[in-house]
Rosetta silent file (secondary structure, phi, psi, omega in degrees, C-alpha in Angstrom):
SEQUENCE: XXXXXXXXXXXXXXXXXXXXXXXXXXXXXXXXXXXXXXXXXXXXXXXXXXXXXXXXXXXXXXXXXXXXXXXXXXXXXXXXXXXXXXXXXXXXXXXXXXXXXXXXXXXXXXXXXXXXXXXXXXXXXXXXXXXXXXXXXXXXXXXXXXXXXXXXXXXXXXXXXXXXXXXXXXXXXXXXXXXXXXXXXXXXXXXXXXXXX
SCORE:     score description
SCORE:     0.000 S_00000001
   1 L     0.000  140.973 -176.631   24.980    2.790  -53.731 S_00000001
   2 E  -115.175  131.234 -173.017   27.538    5.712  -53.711 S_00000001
   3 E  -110.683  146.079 -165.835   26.737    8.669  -51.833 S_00000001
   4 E  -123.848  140.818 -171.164   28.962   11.576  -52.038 S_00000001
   5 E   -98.230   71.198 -177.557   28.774   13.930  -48.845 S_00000001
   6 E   -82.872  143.434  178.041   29.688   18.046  -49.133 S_00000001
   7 E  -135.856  140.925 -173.601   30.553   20.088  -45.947 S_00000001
   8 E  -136.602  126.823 -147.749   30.848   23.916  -45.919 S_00000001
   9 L  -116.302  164.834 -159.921   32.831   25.838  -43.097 S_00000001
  10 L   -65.518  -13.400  165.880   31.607   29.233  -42.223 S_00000001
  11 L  -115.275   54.687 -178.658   33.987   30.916  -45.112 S_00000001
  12 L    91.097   -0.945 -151.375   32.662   29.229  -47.737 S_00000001
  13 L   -86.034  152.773  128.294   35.026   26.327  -48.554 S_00000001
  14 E  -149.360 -158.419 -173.053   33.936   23.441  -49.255 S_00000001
  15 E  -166.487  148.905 -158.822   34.855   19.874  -49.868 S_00000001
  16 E  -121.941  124.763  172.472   33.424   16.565  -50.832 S_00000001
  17 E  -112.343  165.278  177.174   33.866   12.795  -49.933 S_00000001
  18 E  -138.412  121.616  164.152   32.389    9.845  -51.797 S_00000001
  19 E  -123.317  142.860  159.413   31.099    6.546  -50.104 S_00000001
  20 E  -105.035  132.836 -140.697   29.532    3.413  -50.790 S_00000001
  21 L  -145.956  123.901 -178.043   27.203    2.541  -48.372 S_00000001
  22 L  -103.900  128.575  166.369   25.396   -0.995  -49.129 S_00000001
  23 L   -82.050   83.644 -172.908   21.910   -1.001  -47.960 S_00000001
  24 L   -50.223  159.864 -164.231   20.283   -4.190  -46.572 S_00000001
  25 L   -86.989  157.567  169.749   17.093   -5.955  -47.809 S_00000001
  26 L   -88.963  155.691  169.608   14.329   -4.992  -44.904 S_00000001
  27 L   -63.896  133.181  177.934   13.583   -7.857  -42.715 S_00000001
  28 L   -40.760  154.203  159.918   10.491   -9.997  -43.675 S_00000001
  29 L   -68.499  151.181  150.713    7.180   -9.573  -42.163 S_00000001
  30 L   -76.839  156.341 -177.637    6.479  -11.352  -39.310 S_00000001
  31 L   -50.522  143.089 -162.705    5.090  -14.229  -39.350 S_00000001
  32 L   -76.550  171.229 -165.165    1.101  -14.399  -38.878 S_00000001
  33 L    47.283   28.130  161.296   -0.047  -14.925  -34.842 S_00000001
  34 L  -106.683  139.026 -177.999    3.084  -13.920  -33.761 S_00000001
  35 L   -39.989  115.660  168.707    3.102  -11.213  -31.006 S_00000001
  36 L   -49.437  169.564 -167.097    3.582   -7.521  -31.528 S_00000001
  37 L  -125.468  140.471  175.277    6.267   -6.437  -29.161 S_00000001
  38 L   -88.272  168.582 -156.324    4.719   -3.627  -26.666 S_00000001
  39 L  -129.907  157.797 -164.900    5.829   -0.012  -27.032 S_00000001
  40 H   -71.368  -45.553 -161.912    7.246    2.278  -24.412 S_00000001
  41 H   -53.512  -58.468 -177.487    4.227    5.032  -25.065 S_00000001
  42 H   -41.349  -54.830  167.120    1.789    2.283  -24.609 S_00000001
  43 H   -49.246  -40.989 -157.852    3.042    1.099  -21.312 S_00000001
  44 H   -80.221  -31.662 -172.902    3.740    4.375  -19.478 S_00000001
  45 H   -73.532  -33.843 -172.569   -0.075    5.530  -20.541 S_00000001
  46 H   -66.819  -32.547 -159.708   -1.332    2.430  -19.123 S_00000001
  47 H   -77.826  -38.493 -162.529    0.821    2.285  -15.967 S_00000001
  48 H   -75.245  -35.175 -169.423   -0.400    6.322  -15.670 S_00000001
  49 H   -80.953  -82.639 -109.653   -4.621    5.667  -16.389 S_00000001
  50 H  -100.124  -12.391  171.167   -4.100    2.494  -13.659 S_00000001
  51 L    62.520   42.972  169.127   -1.968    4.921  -10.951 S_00000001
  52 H   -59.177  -21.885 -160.773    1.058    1.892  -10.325 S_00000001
  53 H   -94.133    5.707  168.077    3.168    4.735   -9.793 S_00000001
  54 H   -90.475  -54.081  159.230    1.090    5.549   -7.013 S_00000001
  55 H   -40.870  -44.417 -164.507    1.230    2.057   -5.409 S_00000001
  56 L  -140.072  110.808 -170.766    4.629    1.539   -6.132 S_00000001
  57 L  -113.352  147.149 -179.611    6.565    5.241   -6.561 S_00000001
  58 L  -100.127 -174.298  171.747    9.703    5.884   -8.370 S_00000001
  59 L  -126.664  -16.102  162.688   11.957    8.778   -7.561 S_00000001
  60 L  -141.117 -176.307 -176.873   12.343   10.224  -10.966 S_00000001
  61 H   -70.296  -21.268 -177.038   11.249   10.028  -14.627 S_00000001
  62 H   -63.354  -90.257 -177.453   14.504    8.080  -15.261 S_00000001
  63 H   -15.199  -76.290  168.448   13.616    5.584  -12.995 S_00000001
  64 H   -39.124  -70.073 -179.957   10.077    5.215  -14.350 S_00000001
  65 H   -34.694  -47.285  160.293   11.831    4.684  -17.523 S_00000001
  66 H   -80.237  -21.376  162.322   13.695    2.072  -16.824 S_00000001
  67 H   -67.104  -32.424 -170.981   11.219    0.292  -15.132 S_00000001
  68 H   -90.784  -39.857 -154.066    9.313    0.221  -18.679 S_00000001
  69 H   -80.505  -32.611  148.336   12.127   -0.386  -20.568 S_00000001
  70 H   -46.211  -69.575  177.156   12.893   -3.846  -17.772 S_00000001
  71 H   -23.463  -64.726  160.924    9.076   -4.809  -18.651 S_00000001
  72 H   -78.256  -15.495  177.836   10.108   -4.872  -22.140 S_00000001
  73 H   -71.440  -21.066 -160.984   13.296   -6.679  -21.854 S_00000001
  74 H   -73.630  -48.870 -176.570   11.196   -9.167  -19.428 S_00000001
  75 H   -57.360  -50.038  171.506    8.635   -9.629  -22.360 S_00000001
  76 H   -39.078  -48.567 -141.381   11.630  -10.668  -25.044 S_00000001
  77 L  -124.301   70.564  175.736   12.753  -13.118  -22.752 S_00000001
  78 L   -31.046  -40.718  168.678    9.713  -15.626  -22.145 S_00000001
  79 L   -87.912    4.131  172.884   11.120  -18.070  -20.335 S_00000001
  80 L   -87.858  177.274  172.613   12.458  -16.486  -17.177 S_00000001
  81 H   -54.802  -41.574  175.306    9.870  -15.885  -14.491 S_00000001
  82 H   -64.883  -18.407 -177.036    9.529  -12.169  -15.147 S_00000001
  83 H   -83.332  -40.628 -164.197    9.061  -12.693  -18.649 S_00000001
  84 H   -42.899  -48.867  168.261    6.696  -15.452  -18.115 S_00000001
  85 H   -45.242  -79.991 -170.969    4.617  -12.593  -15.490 S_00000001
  86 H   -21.818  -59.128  163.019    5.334  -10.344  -18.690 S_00000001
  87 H   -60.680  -51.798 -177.231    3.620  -12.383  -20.908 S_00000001
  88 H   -78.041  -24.470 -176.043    0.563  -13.412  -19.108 S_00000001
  89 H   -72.446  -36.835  156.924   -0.162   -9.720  -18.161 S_00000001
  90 H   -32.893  -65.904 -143.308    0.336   -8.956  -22.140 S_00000001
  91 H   -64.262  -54.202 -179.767   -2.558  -11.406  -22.800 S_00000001
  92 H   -72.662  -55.414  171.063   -4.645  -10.239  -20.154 S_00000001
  93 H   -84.276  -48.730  174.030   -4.478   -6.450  -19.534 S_00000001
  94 L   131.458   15.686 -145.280   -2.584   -5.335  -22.807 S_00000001
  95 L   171.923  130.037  155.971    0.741   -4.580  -21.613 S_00000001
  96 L   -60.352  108.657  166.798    3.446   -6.193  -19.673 S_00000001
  97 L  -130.478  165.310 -151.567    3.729   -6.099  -16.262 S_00000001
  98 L   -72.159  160.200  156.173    5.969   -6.746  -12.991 S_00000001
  99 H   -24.297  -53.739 -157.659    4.530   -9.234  -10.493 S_00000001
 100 H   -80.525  -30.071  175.571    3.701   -6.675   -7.710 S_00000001
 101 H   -75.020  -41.202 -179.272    1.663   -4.919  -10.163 S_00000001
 102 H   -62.055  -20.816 -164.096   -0.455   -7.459  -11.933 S_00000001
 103 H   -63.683  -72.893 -165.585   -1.036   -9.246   -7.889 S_00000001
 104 L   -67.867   11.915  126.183   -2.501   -5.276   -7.328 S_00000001
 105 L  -114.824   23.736 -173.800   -5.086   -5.271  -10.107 S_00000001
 106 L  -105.734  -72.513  164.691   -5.849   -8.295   -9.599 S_00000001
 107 H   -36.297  -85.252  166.999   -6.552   -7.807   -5.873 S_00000001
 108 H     5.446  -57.434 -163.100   -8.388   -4.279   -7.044 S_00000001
 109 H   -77.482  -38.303 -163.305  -11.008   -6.566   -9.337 S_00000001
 110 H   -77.438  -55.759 -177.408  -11.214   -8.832   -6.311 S_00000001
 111 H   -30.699  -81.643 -164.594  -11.716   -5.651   -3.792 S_00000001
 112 H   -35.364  -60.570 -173.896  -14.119   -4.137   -6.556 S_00000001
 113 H   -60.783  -28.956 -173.749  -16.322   -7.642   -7.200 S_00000001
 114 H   -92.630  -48.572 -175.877  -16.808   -7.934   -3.087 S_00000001
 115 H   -83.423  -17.054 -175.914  -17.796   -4.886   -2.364 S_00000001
 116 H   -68.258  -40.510 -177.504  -19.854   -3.919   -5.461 S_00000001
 117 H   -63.001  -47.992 -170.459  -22.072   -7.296   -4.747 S_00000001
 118 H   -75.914   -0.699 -162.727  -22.389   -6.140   -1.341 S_00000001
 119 H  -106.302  -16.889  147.426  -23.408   -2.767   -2.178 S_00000001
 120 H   -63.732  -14.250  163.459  -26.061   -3.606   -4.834 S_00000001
 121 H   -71.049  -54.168  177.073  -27.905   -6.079   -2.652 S_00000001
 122 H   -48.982  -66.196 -155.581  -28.172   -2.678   -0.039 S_00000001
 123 H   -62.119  -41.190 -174.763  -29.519   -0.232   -2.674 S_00000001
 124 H   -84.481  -12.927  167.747  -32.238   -2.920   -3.697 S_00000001
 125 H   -67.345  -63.282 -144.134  -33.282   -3.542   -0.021 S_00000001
 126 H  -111.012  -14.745  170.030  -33.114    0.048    1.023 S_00000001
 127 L    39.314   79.287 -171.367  -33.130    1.665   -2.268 S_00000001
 128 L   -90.936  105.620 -168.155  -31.989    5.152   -0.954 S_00000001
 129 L   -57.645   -7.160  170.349  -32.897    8.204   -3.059 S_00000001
 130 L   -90.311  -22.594 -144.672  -29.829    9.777   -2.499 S_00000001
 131 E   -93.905  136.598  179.106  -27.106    6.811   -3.626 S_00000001
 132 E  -109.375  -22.059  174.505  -25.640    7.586   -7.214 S_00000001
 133 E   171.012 -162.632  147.300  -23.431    4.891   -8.229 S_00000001
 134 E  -137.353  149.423  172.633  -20.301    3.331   -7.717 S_00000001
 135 E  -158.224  126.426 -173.698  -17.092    3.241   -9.542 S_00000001
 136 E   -66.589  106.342  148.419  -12.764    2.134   -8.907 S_00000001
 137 E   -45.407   75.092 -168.995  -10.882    5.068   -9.357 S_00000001
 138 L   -75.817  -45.892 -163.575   -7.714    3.300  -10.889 S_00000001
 139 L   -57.237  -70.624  160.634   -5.988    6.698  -11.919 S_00000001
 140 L   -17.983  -27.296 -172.951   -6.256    7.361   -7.912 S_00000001
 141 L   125.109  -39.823 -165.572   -4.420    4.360   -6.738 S_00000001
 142 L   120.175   19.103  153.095   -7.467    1.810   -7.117 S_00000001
 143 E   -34.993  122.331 -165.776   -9.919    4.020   -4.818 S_00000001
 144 E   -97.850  134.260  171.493  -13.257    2.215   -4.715 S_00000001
 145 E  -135.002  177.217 -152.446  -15.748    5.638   -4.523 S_00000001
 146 E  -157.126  129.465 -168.172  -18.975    5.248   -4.340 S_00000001
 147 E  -106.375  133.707 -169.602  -22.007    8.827   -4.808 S_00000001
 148 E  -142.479  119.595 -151.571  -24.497    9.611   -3.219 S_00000001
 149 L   -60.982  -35.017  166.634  -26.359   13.080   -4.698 S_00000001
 150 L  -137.384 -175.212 -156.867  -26.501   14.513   -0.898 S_00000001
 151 L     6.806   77.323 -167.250  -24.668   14.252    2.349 S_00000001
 152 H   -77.898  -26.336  167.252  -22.582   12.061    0.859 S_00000001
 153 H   -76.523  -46.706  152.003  -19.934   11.354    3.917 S_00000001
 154 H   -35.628  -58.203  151.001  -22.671   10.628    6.310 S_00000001
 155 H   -31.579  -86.849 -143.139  -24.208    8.058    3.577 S_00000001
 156 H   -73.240   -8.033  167.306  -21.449    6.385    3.414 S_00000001
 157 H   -77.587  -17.622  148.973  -20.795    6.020    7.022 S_00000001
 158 H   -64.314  -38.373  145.121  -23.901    4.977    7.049 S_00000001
 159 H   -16.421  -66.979 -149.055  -23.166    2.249    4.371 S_00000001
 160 H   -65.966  -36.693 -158.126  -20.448    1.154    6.224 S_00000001
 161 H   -70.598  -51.443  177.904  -22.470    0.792    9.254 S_00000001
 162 L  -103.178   27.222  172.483  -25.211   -1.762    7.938 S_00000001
 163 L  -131.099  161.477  108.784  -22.540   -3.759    5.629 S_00000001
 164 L   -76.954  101.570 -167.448  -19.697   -5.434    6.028 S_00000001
 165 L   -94.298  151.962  158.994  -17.603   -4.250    2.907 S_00000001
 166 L   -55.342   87.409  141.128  -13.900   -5.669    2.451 S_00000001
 167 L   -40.237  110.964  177.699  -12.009   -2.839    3.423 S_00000001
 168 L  -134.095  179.544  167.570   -8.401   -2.896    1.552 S_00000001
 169 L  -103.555  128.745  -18.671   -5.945   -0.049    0.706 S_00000001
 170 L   -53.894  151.821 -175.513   -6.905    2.364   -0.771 S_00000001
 171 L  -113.699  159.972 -173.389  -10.250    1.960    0.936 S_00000001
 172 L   -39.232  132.678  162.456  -13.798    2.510   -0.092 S_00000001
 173 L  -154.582  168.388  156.881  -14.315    6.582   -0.198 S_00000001
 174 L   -24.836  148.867  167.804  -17.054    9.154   -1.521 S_00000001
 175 L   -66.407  161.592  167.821  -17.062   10.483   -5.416 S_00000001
 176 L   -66.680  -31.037  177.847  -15.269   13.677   -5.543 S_00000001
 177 L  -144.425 -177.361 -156.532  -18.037   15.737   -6.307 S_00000001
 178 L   -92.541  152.337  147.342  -22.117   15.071   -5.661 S_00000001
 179 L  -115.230  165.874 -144.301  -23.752   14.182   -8.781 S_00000001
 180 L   -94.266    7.640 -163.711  -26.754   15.674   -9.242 S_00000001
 181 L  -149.078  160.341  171.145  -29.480   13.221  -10.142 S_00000001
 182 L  -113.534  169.174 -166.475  -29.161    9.190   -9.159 S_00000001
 183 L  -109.310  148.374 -168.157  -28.769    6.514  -11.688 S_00000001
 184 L   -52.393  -18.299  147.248  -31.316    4.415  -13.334 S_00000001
 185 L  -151.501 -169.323 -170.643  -29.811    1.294  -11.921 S_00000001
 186 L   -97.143  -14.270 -177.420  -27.226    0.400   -9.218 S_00000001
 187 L   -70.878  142.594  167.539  -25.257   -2.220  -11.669 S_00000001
 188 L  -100.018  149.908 -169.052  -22.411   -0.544  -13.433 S_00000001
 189 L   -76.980   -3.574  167.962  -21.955   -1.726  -16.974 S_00000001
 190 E  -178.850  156.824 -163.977  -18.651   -3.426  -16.740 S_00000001
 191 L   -58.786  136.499 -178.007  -15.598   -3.376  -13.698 S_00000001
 192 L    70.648    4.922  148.385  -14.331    0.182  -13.065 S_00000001
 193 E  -150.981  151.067 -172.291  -17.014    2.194  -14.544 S_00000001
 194 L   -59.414  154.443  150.609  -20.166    3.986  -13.978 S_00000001
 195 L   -69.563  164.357  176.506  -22.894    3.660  -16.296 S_00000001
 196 L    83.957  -33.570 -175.840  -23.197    6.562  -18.570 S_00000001
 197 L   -73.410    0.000    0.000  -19.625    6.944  -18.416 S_00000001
C-alpha cells in the first residue's frame, strides 16, 4: 500500500514523501481452550482488593510494576517453577501469582475456615444478642474482623477468652464500625463475606 506523508514547518512550507508500507495478514484466532494471557489492569486490581502490597510492600509504583509485569513473564513460561506457581494461581484465583503470595491466601482461607468454625459453634451455644457477623478483610492485609452491635472490644475479648481461635498475622480484630442490628444467622454465605453484603 503506498502512503505518501506531508510535513509543514511553522512558515508554511511544505513537503511530501511517498512509502510503501506492506501490511501483514492479522494473526489467526486462537485456538479454542487455549488460555487468555492475564492483563496488567487485571492483576494490579486484584493484588490491590486482596492488600499483597500490604504483606509484601514495594517501594514505589515502578517496582509494583514490575512485579506484575515478572507475574506475566512467569505465566508465558510454564515450565519453570514460577511459571508453574503462575499457572496454578491463574486456575485458581484468576490471576497469576508469586509463591509467597498464593502460600498467604491460602493460609488466610485456612486462618478464616478455623476460626469461623470456632466462632459459629460459640454464637449457637451462647447466642449473644450483641454479635453481628464475621468477615476477612482482604483489602486490610487479610484482617479476620468480627461485629458485635455494642461494646464491641470487650466482646471480643470476651470471645477470645472462652475460645481458642488460631491467632495468625494479621490477627482476629473488631469491624470498624458497630452495625446496628445483628444478623439473621451467624454463617456467612461464602469465605470473606458477610451475608447481605
Amino acid at each position: 500500500m503506498m502512503v505518501e506523508v506531508i510535513a509543514t514547518d511553522s512558515d508554511d512550507e511544505s513537503t511530501s514523501e511517498r512509502f510503501w508500507v506492506d501490511i501483514p495478514e492479522p494473526p489467526p484466532p486462537p485456538a479454542p481452550g487455549t488460555p487468555v494471557a492475564p492483563r496488567f489492569g487485571q492483576i494490579k486490581k486484584f493484588r490491590t482488593e486482596y492488600g499483597l502490597e500490604l504483606n509484601f510492600p514495594v517501594g514505589s509504583q515502578t517496582e509494583l510494576n514490575e512485579r506484575i509485569f515478572n507475574l506475566i513473564n512467569a505465566w508465558h513460561e510454564p515450565n519453570t517453577p514460577l511459571g508453574q506457581v503462575a499457572r496454578a494461581s491463574y486456575e485458581r484465583w484468576g490471576v497469576p501469582l508469586r509463591p509467597e503470595d498464593a502460600a498467604e491466601l491460602e493460609h488466610r482461607q485456612w486462618l478464616y475456615e478455623a476460626n469461623a468454625e470456632a466462632i459459629d459453634n460459640w454464637v449457637e451455644a451462647t447466642n449473644p444478642s450483641t454479635y453481628a457477623g464475621y468477615y476477612m478483610d482482604h483489602a486490610a492485609g487479610g484482617i479476620m474482623r468480627i461485629g458485635f452491635t455494642a461494646s464491641q472490644e470487650a466482646s471480643l475479648a470476651a470471645l477470645r477468652s472462652m475460645l481458642s481461635l488460631v491467632e495468625g498475622l494479621p490477627a482476629l480484630r473488631v469491624s470498624g464500625c458497630s452495625p446496628t442490628r445483628p444478623p439473621r444467622t451467624s454463617r456467612t454465605s461464602r469465605y470473606g463475606r458477610p451475608r447481605g453484603r
